[in-house]
C-alpha positions as CSV (number, residue, x, y, z in Angstrom):
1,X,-6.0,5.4,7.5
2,X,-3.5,6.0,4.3
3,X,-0.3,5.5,6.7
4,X,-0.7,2.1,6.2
5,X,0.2,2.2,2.6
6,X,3.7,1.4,2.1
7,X,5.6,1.9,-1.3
8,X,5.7,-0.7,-3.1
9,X,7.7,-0.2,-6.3
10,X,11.3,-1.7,-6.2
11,X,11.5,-4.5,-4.1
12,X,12.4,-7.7,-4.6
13,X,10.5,-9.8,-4.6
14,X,8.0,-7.7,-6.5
15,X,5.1,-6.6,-4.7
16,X,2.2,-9.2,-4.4
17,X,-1.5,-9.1,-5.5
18,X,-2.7,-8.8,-1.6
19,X,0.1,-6.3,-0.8
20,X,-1.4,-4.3,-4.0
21,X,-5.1,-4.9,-3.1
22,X,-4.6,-3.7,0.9
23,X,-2.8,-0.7,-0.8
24,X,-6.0,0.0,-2.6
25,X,-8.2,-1.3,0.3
26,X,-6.6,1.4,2.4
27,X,-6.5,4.5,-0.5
28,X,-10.3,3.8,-1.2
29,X,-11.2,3.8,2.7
30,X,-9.4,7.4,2.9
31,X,-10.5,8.7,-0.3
32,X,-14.5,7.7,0.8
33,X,-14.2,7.9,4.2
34,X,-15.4,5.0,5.7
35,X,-13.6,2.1,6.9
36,X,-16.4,-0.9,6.0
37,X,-18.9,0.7,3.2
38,X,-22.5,0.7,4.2
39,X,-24.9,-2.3,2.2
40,X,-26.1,0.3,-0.1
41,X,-22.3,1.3,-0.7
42,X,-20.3,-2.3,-1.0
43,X,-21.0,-2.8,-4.6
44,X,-19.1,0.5,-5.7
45,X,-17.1,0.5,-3.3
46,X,-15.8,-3.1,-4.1
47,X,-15.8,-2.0,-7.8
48,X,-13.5,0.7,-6.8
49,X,-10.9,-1.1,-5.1
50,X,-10.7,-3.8,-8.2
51,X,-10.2,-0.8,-10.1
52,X,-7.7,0.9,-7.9
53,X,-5.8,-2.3,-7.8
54,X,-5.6,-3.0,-11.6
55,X,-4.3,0.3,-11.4
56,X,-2.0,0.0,-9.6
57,X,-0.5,-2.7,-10.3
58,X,-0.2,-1.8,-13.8
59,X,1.3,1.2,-12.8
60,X,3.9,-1.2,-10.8
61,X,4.2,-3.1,-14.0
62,X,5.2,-0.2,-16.2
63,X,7.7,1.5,-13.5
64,X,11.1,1.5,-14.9
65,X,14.2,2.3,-12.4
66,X,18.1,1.6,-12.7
67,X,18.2,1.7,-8.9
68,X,18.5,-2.0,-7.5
69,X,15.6,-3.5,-5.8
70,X,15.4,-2.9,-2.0
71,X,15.3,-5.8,0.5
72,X,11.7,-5.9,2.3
73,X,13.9,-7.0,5.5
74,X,16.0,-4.5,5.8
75,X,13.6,-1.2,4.7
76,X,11.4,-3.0,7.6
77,X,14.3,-2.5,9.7
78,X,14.7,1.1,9.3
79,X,11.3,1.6,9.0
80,X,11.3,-0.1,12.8
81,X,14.4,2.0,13.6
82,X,13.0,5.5,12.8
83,X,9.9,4.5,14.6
84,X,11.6,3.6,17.9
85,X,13.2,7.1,17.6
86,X,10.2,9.0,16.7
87,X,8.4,7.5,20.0
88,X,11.3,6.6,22.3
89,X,10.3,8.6,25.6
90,X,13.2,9.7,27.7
C-alpha cells in the first residue's frame, strides 16, 4: 500500500492539496490496515486522514532546504528508468 507515497518536499511546483491528501490516504490505509474503512470505521478514519494531511502539509510548509527544487518530469523519468531496470527480463 505505502509504495505509493512519493516524497513530496522540494519540488516545484510545490506539492498540491490532492497530492498531500492521497499521501495521507495511502499512510492511514497502511497504518489501519484496510484499504476502504468499514461503516462503523469511516468517521475516524476520515478524521484521520484530515489530520494526517494538515500534518503534513504543515510539515511541507515548515521544511527549509538550500538544495534547488527538483523537476516532477524529470524525477518521474528516473523513477521510470530504475523501474525498467528493476523488471527488465532478459
Amino acid at each position: 500500500m505505502c509504495r505509493n507515497i512519493r516524497t513530496l518536499h522540494n519540488f516545484e511546483p510545490p506539492a498540491t492539496r490532492d497530492e498531500v491528501h492521497g499521501a495521507a490516504l495511502q499512510y492511514v490505509r497502511k497504518v489501519s490496515g484496510s484499504t476502504s474503512p468499514s461503516q462503523v470505521n469511516e468517521e475516524a478514519f476520515a478524521r484521520a486522514v484530515e489530520a494526517v494531511t494538515a500534518a503534513t502539509r504543515r510539515l511541507l510548509d515548515e521544511l527549509v532546504t538550500s538544495a534547488p527544487p527538483k523537476n516532477r518530469e524529470v524525477e518521474a523519468a528516473k523513477a521510470r528508468e530504475r523501474a525498467a531496470a528493476r523488471y527488465a527480463t532478459g
